[in-house]
C-alpha positions in Angstrom: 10.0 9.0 14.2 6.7 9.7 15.1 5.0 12.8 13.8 3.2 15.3 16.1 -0.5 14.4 16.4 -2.9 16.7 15.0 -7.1 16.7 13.8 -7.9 18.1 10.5 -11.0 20.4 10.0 -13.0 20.7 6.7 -15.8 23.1 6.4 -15.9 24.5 2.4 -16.5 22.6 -0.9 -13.7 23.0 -3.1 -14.0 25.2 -6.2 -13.5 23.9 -10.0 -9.9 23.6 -11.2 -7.8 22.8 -14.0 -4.0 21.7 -12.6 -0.9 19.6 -13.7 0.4 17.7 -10.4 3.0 15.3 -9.2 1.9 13.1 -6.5 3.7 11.3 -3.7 6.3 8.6 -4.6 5.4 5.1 -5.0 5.5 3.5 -1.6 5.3 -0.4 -2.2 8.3 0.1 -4.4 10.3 2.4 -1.7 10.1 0.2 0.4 10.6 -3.3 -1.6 13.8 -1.2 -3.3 15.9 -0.7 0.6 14.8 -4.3 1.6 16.2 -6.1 -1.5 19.1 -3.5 -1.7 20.0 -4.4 1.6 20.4 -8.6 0.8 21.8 -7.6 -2.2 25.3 -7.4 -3.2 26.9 -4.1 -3.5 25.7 -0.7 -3.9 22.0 -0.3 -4.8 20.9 3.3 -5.7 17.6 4.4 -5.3 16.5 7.8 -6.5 12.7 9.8 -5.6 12.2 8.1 -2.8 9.1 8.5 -1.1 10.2 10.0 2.8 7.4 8.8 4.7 6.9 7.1 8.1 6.4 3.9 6.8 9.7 3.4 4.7 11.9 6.0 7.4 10.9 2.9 9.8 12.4 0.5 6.8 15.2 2.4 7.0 15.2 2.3 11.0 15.0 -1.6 10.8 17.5 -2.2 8.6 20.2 -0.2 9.9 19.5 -1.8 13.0 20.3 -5.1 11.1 23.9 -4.2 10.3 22.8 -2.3 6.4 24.9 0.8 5.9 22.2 3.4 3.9 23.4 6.6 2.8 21.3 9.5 2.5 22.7 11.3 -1.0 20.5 14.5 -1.4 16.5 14.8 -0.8 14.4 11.3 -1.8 18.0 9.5 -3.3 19.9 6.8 -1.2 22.5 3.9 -1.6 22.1 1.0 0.2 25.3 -1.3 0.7 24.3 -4.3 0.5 26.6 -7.5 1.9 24.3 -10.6 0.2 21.6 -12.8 1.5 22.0 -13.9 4.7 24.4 -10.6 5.6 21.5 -9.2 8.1 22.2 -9.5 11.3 21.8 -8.0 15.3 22.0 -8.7 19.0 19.7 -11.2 20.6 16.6 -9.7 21.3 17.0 -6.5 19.5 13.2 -4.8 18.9 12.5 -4.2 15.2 9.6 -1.6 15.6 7.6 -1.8 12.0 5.8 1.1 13.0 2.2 1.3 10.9 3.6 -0.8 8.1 2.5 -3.9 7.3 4.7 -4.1 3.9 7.2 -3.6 5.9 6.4 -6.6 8.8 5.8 -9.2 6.6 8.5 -8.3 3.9 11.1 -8.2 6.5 10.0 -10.8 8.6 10.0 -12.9 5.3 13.7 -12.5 4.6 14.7 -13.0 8.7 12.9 -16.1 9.0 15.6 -17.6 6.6 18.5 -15.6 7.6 20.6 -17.7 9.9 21.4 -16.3 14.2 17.6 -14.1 13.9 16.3 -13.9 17.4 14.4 -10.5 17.8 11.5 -9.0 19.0 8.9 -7.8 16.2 6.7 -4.8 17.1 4.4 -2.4 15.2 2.3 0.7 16.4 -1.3 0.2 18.0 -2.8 -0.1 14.2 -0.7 -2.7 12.9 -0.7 -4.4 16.8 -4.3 -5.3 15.8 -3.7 -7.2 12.4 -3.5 -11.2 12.4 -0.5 -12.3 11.3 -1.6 -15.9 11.2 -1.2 -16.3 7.4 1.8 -14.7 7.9 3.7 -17.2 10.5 2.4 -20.2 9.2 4.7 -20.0 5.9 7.3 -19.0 7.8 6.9 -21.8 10.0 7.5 -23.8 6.8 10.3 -22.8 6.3 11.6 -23.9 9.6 11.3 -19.9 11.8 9.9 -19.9 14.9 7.5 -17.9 16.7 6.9 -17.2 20.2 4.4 -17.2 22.5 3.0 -20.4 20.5 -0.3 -20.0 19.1 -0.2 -15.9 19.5 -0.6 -14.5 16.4 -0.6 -10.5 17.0 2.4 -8.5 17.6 4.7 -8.0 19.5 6.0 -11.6 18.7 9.5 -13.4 19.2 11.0 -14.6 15.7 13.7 -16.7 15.5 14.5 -18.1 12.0 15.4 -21.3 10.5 18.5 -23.1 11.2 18.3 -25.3 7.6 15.6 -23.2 5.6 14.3 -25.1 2.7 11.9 -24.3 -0.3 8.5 -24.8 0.0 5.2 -25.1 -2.5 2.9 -22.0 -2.1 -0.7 -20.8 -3.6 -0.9 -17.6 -2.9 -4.1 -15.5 -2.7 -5.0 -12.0 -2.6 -2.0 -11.0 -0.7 1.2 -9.5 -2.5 2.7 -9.1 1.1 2.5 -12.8 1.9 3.0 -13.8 -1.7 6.1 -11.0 -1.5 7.6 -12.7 2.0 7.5 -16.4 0.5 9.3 -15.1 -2.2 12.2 -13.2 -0.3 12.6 -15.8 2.3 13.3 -18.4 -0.6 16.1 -16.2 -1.5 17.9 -17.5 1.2 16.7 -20.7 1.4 18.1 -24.8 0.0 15.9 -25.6 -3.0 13.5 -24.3 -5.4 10.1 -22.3 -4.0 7.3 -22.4 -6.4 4.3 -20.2 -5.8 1.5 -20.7 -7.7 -0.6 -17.4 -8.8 -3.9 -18.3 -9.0 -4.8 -14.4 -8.9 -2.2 -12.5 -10.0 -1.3 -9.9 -7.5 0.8 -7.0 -7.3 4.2 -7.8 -8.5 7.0 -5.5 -7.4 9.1 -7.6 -5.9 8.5 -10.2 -8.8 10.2 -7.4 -11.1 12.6 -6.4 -8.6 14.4 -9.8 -8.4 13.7 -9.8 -12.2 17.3 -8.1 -11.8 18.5 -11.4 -11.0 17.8 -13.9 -13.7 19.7 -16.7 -12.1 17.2 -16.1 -8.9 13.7 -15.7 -10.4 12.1 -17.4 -13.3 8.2 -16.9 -14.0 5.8 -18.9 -16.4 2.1 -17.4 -16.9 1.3 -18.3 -12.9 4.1 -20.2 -11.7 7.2 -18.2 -10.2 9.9 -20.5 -8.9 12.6 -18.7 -7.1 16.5 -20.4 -6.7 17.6 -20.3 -3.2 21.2 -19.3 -2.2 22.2 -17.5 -5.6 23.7 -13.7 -6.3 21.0 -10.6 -6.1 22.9 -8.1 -8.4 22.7 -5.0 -6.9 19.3 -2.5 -7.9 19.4 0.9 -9.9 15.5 2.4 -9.7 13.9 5.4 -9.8 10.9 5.4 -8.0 7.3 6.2 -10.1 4.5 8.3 -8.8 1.9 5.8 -6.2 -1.4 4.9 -8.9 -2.7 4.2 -4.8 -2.2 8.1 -3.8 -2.9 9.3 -7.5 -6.5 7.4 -6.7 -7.7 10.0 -4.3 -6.8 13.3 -6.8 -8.6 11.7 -9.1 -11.4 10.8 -7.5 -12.0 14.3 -6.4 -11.8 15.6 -10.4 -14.2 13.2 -11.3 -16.8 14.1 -8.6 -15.8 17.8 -8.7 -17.5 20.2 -11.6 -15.7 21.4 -14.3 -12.6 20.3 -13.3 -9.4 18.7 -15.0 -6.2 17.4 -13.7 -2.4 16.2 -15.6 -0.8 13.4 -12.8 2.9 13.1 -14.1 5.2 9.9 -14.0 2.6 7.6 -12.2 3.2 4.1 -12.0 0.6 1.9 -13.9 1.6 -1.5 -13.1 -1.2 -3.4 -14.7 -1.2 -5.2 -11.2 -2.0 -1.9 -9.4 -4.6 0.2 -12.0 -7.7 -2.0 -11.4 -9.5 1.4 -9.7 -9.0 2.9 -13.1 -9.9 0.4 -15.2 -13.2 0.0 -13.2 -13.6 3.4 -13.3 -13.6 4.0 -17.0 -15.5 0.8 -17.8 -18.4 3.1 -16.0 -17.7 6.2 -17.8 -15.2 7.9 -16.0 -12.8 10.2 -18.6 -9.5 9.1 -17.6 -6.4 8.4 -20.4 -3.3 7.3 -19.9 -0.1 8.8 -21.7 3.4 9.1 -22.5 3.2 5.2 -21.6 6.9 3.7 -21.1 9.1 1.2 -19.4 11.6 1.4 -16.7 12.8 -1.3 -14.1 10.3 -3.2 -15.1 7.7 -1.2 -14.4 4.8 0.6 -16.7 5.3 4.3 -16.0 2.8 7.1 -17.8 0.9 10.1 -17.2 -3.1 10.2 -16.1 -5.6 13.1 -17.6 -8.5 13.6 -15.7 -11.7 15.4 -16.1 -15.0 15.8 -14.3 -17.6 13.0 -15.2 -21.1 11.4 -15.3 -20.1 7.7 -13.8 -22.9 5.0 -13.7 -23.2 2.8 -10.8 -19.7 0.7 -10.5 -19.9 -3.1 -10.4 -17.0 -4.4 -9.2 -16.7 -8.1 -9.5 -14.3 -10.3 -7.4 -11.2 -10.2 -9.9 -11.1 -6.6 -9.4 -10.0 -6.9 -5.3 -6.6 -7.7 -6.4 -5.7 -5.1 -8.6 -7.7 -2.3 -6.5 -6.7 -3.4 -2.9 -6.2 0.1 -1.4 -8.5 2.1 -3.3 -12.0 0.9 -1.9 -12.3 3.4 0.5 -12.3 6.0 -2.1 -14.1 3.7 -4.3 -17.1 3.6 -1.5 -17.1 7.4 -1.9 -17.4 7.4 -5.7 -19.8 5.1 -5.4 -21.7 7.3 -2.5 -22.1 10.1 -4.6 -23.2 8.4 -7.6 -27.1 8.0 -8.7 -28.1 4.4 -8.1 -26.7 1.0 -6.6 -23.0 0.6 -6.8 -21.7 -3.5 -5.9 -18.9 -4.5 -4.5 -17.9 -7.9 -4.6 -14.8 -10.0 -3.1 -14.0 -7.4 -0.3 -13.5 -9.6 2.3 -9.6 -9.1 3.1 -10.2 -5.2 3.5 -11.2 -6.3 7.4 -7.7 -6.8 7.6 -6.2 -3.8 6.8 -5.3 -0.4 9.0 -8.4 -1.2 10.6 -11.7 -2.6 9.3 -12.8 -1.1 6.1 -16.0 -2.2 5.6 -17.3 -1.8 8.8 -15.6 2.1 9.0 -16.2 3.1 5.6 -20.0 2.4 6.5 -19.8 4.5 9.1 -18.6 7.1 7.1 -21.2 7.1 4.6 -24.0 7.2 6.8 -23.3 10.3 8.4 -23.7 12.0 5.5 -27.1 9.9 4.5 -26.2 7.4 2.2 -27.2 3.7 3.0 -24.9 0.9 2.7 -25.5 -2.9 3.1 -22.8 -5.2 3.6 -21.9 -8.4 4.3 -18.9 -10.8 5.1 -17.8 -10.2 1.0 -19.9 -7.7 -0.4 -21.2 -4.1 0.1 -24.4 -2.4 -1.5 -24.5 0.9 -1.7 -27.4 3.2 -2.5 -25.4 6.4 -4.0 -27.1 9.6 -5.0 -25.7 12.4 -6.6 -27.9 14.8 -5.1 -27.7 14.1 -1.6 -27.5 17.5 0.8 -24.4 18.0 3.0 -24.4 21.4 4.2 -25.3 20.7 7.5 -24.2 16.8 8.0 -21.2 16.0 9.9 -18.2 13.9 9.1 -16.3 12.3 12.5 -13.3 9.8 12.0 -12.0 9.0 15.3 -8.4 7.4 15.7 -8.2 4.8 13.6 -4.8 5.0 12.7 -6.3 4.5 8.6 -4.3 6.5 6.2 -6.6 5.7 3.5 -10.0 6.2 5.4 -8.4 10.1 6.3 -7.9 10.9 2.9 -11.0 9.3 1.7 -13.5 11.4 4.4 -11.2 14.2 3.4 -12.4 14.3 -0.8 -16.2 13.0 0.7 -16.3 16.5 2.8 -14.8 18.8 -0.2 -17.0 17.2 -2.7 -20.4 17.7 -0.9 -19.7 20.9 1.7 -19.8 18.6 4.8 -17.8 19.9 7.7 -15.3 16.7 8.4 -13.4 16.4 11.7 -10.8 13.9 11.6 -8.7 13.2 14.3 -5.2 11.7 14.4 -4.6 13.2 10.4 -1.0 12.6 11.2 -1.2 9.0 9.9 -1.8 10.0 6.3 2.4 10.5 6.5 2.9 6.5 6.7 1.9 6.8 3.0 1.3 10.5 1.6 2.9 13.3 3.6 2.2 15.9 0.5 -1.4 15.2 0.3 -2.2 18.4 2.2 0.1 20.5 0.5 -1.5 19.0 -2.7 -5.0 19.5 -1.8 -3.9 23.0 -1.0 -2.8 23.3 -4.3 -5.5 22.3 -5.7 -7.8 24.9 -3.6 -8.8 22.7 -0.5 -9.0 24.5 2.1 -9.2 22.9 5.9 -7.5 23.6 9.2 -5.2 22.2 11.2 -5.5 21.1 15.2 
């Protein structure tokens, strides 16, 4: 599954355009749609899929857990599903989650509560380093077990709960944890309340929405009912707002330049980065708004603009999770002191965020100050690139890629990023789009 490693080279600044694009397919909801379809019952149908490494190694796991997916045509599937508690494999069978962490604590959520689950669950050297702590402690709660004791990096033993039963949850910043309570109470005695303090993204939420008799939600309290029918799923997949982010970062920055994103998810869960963003004067509209599965679905018009420094305050981390890499860069190349507050779960991500993005910024001169929760940084619009250098080593960071990618075609650095490959867990057009768009870089 693994694509051929290669480094990207950037030494122009793009030129202005004017463009109408579609970007990569939404991953979150690829991803959440083949894992529910799979504990579902019957035949779920899925249509523009997004194909990348991250939900082909959804698709890996599950058929190794008995579920029969059928490719139809290009990005559309069905996914025969047998019920909850259908999954099931061989003693000590590897489930490899690759890069994804959706995908480890998702699926790990619904094993811990499927009955015979004894497996081995892996990742690749990126998502080897994330704690999954958080992460086996409420699925200890509901009775799965985890082995070596008191190890809480992968590669891991799981073995789930003989006689799961619904616990009481607050749930933080985290969708993914908040996301595996949720699906493991699907198969488990009881009621499970979670209590939103934050609300968080809600895929799944709407997902199992498709199940009345499973899922009932009042302002911040979602109780799911254990051991019910999940009524098979029939979605088609929006455009990422999280890959949209980084197209539209680079028309904002960019001179005279306008861009049309078409059929974009705008979750009100997932837009925070644009409703930051034209709170400081960013021209961005949303259109041809409607509702599908659940889900907000509309286009984004973009055009270059004049942004003031952003203040982000702590309620914006949960709506904006993934786009604060890109959000750093905005803020790098914007006249005065840009504040970020509430950051402190970015440490846990592809790799530490803070600590890399920081890097990234001060090879090109701009100063940054952070600390456990917060970054400062000192932006300027003016700064002179032409003969700074951009190096991101392996890091195995989709996002950070992309984001040194728009930093380096925005100011004229020359950018050499090494392992590029990993941009395909999430985004494998982004190339071809930046291409379209006038990029230009070369390929190692």
């Amino acid at each position: 599954m693994a694509n051929k490693s290669f480094s990207l080279k950037i030494f122009d600044k793009i030129g202005e355009f004017k463009k109408t694009i579609e970007v990569d397919s939404d991953k979150s909801i690829s991803i959440r749609s083949f894992l529910i379809g799979s504990i579902s019952q019957n035949i779920s149908k899925v249509k523009n899929v997004l194909e990348s490494d991250d939900v082909l190694a959804t698709i890996k796991c599950l058929e190794k857990l008995g579920v029969t997916i059928k490719k139809i045509k290009t990005k559309e599937y069905e996914i025969t599903g047998k019920g909850l508690g259908s999954l099931f494999c061989k003693k000590g069978t590897v489930l490899n989650f690759q890069n994804s962490g959706t995908l480890c604590r998702l699926l790990t959520g619904i094993l811990s509560t499927t009955p015979g689950i004894d497996v081995v669950i892996t990742g690749d050297s990126s998502l080897k380093k994330r704690n999954m702590s958080k992460l086996i402690g409420l699925m200890n709660e509901f009775g799965a077990e985890f082995f070596p004791k008191n190890k809480f990096y992968l590669p891991l033993r799981m073995v789930s709960s003989e006689i799961p039963i619904g616990i009481k949850y607050k749930s933080g910043v985290s969708a993914q944890l908040k996301s595996a309570v949720a699906l493991a109470a699907t198969n488990s005695f009881g009621v499970t309340t979670i209590i939103e303090e934050k609300q968080s993204r809600n895929h799944t939420e709407n997902m199992l929405l498709n199940s009345p008799s499973v899922i009932k939600i009042n302002k911040k309290i979602i109780k799911i009912s254990g051991k019910n029918y999940l009524n098979p799923l029939n979605i088609n997949v929006s455009s990422d707002p999280s890959a949209a982010a980084f197209y539209v970062a680079l028309t904002l920055l960019n001179k005279k330049s306008y861009l049309k994103i078409k059929n974009v998810g705008l979750n009100k869960t997932r837009i925070g980065f644009y409703e930051l963003l034209k709170k400081h004067g960013a021209k961005i509209i949303f259109k041809n708004i409607k509702k599908k599965n659940n889900e907000i679905i509309g286009d984004i018009d973009v055009a270059s603009s004049l942004i003031k420094p952003l203040r982000a305050p702590e309620i914006f981390y949960v709506k904006s999770t993934d786009e604060f890499p890109i959000l750093f860069c905005i803020a790098a190349l914007t006249n005065g002191i840009s504040i970020f507050k509430g950051i402190g779960d970015l440490v846990n991500k592809e790799s530490n965020r803070i600590t890399e993005m920081k890097k990234v910024l001060k090879q090109i001169g701009i100063k940054s100050i952070a600390t456990k929760n917060q970054i400062k940084i000192f932006g300027n619009s003016d700064i002179k690139c032409t003969n700074k250098i951009i190096k991101i080593p392996n890091l195995g960071d989709h996002r950070i890629c992309m984001s040194a990618t728009i930093l380096a075609l925005i100011t004229g650095a020359k950018a050499y990023i090494e392992n590029f490959e990993t941009v395909n867990t999430s985004s494998p057009n982004f190339l071809n789009i930046i291409k379209s768009l006038g990029g230009k870089f070369e390929k190692n």
